[in-house]
Structure formats: structure tokens, C-alpha cells
C-alpha positions as CSV (number, residue, x, y, z in Angstrom):
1,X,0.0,0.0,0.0
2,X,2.6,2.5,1.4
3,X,5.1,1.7,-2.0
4,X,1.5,1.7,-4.0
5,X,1.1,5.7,-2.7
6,X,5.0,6.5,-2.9
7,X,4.4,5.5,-7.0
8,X,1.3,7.6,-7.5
9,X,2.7,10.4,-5.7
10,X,6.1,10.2,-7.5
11,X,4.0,9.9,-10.6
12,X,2.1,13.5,-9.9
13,X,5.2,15.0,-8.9
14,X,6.7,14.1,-12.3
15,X,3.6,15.4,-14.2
16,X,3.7,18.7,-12.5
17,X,7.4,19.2,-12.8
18,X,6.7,18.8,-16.7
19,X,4.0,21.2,-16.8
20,X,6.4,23.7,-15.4
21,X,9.5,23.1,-17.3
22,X,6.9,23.2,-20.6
23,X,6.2,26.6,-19.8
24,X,9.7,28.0,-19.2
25,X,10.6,30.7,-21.6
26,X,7.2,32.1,-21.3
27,X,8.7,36.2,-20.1
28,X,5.9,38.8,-20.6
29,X,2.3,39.0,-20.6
30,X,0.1,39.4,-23.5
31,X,0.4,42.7,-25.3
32,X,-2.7,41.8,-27.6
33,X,-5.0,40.7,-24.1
34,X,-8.3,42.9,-24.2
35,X,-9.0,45.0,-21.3
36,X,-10.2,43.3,-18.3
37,X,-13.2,45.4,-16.9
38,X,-16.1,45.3,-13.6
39,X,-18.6,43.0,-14.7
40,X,-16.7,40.1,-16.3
41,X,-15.9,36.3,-15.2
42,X,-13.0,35.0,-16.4
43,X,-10.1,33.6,-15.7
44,X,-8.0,36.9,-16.5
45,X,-10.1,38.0,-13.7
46,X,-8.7,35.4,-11.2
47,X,-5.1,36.4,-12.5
48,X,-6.0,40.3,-11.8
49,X,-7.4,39.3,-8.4
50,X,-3.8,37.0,-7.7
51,X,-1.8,40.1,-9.0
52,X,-3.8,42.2,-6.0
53,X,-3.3,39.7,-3.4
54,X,0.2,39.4,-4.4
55,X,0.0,43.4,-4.0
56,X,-1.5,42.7,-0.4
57,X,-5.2,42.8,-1.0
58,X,-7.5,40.0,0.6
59,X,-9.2,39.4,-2.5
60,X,-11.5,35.8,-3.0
61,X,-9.9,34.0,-6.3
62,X,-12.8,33.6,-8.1
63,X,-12.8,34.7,-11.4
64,X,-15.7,37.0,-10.6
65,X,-15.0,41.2,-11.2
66,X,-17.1,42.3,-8.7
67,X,-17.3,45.4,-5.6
68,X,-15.0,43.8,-3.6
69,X,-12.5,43.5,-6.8
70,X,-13.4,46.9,-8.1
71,X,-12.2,48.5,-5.0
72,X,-8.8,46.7,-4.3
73,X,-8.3,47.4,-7.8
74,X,-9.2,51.4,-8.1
75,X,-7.1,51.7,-4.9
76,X,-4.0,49.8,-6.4
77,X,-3.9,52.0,-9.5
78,X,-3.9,55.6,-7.1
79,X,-1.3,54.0,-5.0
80,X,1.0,53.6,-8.5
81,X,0.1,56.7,-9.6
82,X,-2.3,55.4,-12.5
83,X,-6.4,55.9,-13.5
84,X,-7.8,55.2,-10.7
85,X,-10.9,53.6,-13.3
86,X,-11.6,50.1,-12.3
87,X,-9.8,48.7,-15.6
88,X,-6.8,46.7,-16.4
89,X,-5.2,48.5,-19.5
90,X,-1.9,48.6,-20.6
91,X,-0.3,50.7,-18.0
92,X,-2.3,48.9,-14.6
93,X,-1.1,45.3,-16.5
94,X,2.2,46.4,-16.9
95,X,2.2,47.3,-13.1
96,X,0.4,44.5,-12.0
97,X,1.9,41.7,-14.0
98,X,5.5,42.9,-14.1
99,X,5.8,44.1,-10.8
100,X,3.6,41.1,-8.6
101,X,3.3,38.2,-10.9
102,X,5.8,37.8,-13.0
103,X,8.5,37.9,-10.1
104,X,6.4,36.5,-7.3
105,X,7.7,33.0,-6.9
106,X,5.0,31.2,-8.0
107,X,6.1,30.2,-11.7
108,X,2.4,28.6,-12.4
109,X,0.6,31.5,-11.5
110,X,3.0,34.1,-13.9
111,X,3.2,31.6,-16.5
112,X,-0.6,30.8,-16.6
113,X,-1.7,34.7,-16.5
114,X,1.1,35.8,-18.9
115,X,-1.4,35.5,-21.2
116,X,-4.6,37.5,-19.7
117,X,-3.1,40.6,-18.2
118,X,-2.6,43.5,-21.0
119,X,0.6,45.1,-20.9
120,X,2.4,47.3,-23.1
121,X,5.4,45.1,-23.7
């Protein structure tokens, strides 16, 4: 039983550890993502909300852009010195994604929302 759960757990480890390395080279986010704005569900919505916890918000990860999101979100961008508007653009994505999720450690997470967050390089 015990060698049975070693395998399988070996096994997942080895999967996971490919998933990683296939994403490796992936550096900047998307410079052709749309906007992400109040109102949507999506999982560039979950990345912005990861980027603001990262940031030190409390935020729920749930793909959902609602008040709660709105408001870490508008408070972010006057803390960087951006449009305090409620959207990720260009200039909030570059802040968010290059300065808490690209370097935060957590390779999945920057790799996965390279993709969603708009930025302007």
C-alpha cells in the first residue's frame, strides 16, 4: 500500500514538474489581451485578483470582477500613480503583471496569467 502511494505520488510529482518546465521561456504577458473590466468572469479576472493579493489585498480567487475587486483594484492604480478607473489596461497590466506576478515565486501563477493581463510590452 505504502510503495502503491509513494508510485502515485512520485507519478504527480513528475507530471507537475513537466507542466512547469513546458512553460519555461514564457517572459511577458500578452500585449494583444483585451482589457479586463467590472462585470466580467474569467479567468483573467482570477489572474488580476492574484496580482492584487500578491499586491497585499484580501481578494476571494474567483474569477468574478465584482465590488470587492473593483475597490482593491481602483485603490491599487492611485497607489501607483495610475487611472484610478476600475480597468486593467496597458499601464495597470504592466504594473500588476511585471511588478507582482511575474517575479512572485510562484512560476504557475506568472506563467498561466502571462497570457490574460494587457501590458504594453
Amino acid at each position: 500500500m505504502i510503495k502503491h502511494v509513494f508510485r502515485r505520488g512520485a507519478v504527480t510529482l513528475g507530471a507537475a514538474a513537466i507542466a512547469v518546465t513546458s512553460l519555461a521561456g514564457v517572459a511577458q504577458a500578452s500585449t494583444s489581451a483585451p482589457n479586463i473590466k467590472p462585470g466580467q468572469h474569467s479567468q483573467a479576472v482570477s489572474c488580476v485578483q492574484a496580482g492584487l493579493n500578491r499586491a497585499g489585498y484580501s481578494l476571494a480567487v474567483d474569477g468574478q470582477y465584482g465590488n470587492a475587486t473593483y475597490a482593491a483594484l481602483t485603490d491599487f492604480q492611485s497607489r501607483h500613480g495610475l487611472s484610478a478607473d476600475g480597468i486593467v489596461g496597458r499601464r495597470t497590466g504592466d504594473v500588476l503583471y511585471n511588478g507582482f506576478l511575474l517575479n512572485s515565486g510562484n512560476v504557475v501563477l506568472s506563467e498561466l496569467c502571462y497570457e490574460y493581463i494587457p501590458t504594453s510590452s
